[in-house]
TORMARLUM-545227 format. One record per residue (C-alpha): x, y, z; residue number from 1. Coordinates in Angstrom, 2 decimals, padded with zeros to 5 digits. Example, Ala and Ser with C-alpha at 12.3 -4.5 7.8 and 13.67 -1.06 7.14 Angstrom:
<pt px="012.30" py="-004.50" pz="007.80" nr="1"/>
<pt px="013.67" py="-001.06" pz="007.14" nr="2"/>
END
This chain:
<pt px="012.15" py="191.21" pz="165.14" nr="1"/>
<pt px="009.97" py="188.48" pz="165.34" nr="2"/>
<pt px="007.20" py="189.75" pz="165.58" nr="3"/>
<pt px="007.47" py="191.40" pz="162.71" nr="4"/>
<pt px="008.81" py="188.15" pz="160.42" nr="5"/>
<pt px="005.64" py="186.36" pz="161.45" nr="6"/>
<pt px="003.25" py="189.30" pz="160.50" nr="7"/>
<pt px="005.22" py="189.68" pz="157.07" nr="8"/>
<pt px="004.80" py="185.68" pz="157.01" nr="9"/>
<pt px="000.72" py="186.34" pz="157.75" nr="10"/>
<pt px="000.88" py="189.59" pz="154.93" nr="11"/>
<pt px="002.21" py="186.87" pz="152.29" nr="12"/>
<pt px="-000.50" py="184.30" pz="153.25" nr="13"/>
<pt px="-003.27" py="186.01" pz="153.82" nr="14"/>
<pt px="-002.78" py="188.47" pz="151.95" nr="15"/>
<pt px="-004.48" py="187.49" pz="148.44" nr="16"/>
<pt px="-007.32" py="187.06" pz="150.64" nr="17"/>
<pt px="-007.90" py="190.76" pz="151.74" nr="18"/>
<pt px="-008.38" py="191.73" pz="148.12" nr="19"/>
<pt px="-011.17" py="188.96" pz="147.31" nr="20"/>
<pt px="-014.80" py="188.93" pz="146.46" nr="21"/>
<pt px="-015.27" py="185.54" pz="145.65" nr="22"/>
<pt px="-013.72" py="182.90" pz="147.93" nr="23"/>
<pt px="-013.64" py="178.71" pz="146.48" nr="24"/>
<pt px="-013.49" py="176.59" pz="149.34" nr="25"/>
<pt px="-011.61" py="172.95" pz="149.35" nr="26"/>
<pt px="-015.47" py="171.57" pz="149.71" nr="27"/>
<pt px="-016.77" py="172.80" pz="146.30" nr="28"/>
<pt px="-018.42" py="175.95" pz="148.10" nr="29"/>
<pt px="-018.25" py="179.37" pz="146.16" nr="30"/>
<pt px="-018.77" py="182.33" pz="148.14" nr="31"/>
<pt px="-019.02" py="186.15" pz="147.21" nr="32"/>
<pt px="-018.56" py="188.33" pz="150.24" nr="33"/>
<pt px="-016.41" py="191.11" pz="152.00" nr="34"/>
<pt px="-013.73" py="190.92" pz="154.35" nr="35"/>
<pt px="-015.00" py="192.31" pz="158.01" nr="36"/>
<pt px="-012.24" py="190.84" pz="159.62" nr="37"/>
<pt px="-009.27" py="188.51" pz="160.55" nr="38"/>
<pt px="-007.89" py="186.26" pz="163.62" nr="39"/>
<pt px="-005.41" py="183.98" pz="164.09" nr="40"/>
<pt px="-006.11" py="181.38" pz="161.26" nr="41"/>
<pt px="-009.66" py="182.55" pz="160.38" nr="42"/>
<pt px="-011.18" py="184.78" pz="157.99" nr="43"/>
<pt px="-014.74" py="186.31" pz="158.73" nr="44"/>
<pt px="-016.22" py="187.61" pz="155.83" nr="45"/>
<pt px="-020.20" py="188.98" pz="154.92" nr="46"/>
<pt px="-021.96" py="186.54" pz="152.70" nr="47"/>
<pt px="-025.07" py="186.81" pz="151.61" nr="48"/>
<pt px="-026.09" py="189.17" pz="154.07" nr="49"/>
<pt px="-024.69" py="186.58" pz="156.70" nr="50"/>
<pt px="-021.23" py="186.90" pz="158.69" nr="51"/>
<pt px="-019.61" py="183.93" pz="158.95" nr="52"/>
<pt px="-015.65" py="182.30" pz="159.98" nr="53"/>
<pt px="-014.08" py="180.62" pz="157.67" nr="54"/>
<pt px="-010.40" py="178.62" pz="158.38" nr="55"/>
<pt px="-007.80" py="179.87" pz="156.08" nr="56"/>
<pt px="-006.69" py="176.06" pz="155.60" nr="57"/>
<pt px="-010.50" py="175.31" pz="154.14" nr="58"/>
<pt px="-010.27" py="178.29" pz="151.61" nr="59"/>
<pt px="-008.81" py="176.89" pz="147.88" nr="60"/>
<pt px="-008.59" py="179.97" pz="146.06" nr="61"/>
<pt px="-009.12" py="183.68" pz="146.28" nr="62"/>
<pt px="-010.47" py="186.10" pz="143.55" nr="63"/>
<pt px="-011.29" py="189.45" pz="142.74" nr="64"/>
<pt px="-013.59" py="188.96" pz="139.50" nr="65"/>
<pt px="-015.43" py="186.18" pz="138.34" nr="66"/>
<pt px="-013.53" py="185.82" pz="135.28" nr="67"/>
<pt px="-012.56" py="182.14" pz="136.40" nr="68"/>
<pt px="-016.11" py="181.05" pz="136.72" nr="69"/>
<pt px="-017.22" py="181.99" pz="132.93" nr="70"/>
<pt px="-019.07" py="179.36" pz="131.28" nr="71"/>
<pt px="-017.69" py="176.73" pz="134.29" nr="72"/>
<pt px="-021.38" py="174.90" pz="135.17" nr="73"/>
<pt px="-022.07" py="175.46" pz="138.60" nr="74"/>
<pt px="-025.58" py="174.58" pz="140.97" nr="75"/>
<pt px="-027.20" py="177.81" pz="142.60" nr="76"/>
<pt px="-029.19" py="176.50" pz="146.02" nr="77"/>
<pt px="-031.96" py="179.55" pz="146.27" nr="78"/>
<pt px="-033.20" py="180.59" pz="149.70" nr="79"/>
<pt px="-036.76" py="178.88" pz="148.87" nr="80"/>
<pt px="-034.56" py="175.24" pz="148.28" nr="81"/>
<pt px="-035.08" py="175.55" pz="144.76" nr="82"/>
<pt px="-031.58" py="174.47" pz="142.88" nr="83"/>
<pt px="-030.35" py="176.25" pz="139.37" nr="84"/>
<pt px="-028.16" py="173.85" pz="137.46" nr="85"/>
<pt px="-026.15" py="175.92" pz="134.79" nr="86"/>
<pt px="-023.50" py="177.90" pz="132.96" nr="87"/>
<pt px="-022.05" py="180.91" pz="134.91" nr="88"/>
<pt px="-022.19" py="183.74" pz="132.18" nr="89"/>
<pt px="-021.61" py="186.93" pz="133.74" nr="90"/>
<pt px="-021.92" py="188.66" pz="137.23" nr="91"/>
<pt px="-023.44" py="192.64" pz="137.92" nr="92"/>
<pt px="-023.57" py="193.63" pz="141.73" nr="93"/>
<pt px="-026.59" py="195.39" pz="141.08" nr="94"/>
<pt px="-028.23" py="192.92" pz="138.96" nr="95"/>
<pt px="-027.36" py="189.27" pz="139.83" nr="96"/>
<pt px="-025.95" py="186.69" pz="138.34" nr="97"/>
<pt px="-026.44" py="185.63" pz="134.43" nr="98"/>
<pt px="-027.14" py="182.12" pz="134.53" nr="99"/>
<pt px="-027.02" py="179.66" pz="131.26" nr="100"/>
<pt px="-029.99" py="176.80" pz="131.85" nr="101"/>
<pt px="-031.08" py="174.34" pz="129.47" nr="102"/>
<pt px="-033.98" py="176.80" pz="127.98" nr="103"/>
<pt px="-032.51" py="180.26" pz="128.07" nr="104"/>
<pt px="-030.45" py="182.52" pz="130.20" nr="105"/>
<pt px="-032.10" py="183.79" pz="133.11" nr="106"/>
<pt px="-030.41" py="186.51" pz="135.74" nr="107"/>
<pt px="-030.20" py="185.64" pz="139.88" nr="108"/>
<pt px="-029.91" py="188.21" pz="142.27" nr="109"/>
<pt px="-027.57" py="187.49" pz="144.95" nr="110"/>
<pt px="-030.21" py="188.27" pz="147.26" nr="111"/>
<pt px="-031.79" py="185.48" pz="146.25" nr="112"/>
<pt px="-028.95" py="182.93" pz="146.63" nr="113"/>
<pt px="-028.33" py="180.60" pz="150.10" nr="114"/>
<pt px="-025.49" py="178.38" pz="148.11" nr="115"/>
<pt px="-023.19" py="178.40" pz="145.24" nr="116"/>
<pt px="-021.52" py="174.93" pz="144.39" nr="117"/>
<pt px="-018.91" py="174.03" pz="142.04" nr="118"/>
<pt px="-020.08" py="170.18" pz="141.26" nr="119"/>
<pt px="-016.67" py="168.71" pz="140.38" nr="120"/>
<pt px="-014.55" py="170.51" pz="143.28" nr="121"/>
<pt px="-017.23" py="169.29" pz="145.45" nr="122"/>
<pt px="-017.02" py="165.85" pz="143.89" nr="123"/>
<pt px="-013.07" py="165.78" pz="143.99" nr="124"/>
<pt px="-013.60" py="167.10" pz="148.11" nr="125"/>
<pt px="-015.91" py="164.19" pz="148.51" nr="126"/>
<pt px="-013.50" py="161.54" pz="146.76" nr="127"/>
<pt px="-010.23" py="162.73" pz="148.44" nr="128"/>
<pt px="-012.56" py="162.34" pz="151.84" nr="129"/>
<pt px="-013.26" py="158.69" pz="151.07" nr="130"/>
<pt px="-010.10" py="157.82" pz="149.83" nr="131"/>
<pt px="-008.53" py="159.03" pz="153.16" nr="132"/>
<pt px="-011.06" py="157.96" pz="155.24" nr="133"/>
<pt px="-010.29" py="154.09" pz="153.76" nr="134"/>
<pt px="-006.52" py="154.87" pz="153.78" nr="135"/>
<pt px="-006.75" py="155.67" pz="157.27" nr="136"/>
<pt px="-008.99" py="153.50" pz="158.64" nr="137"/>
END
């Protein structure tokens, strides 16, 4: 009995995150990957064409579209270091992303992509690190 209390307990929490293609994390991160597995407190998902862990406790939000992100400016790292400062207009798997800059609207594959960074979670991460880190010490 349980057994079966925690696993419904583990359903409830984790269980947004089995439906999600685009994972926030706490440190201003966005990801857009699959689910390839789960342990105890950690999520491995396929980003990028790169499997990585992830702690449950470092993921903010879960989603299954990128409704959320419309028009929200966000900074796209490419693999070659350049970085994309824009407006997140619209998302196709087999195109990329749509991407608002400064003189047009230009489209990203996700191929192309090493990073995806909110600016002001990352900024609110940093703060609430600082903040603790002089409460603390």
């Amino acid at each position: 009995m349980k057994r079966s209390g925690f696993m419904l307990l583990l359903l409830i929490v984790i269980g947004p995150i089995l439906w999600a293609d685009i994972f926030s994390l706490r440190n201003g991160i966005i990801l857009v990957g699959k689910i390839i597995g789960l342990n105890e407190g950690y999520v491995e998902i396929e980003v990028y064409g790169t499997k990585i862990k992830l702690a449950v406790d470092e993921i903010l939000r879960t989603e299954s579209n990128f409704s959320s992100l419309k028009g929200k400016t966000i900074d796209i790292e490419l693999k070659d270091k350049t970085i994309i400062k824009g407006k997140f207009q619209d998302y196709d798997p087999d195109i990329g992303f749509l991407f608002e800059i400064d003189f047009g609207v230009i489209t990203v594959p996700l191929t192309n992509i090493k990073k995806i960074e909110d600016p002001l979670q990352k900024q609110k991460s940093l703060t609430e690190f600082v903040t603790l880190g002089f409460g603390g010490g």
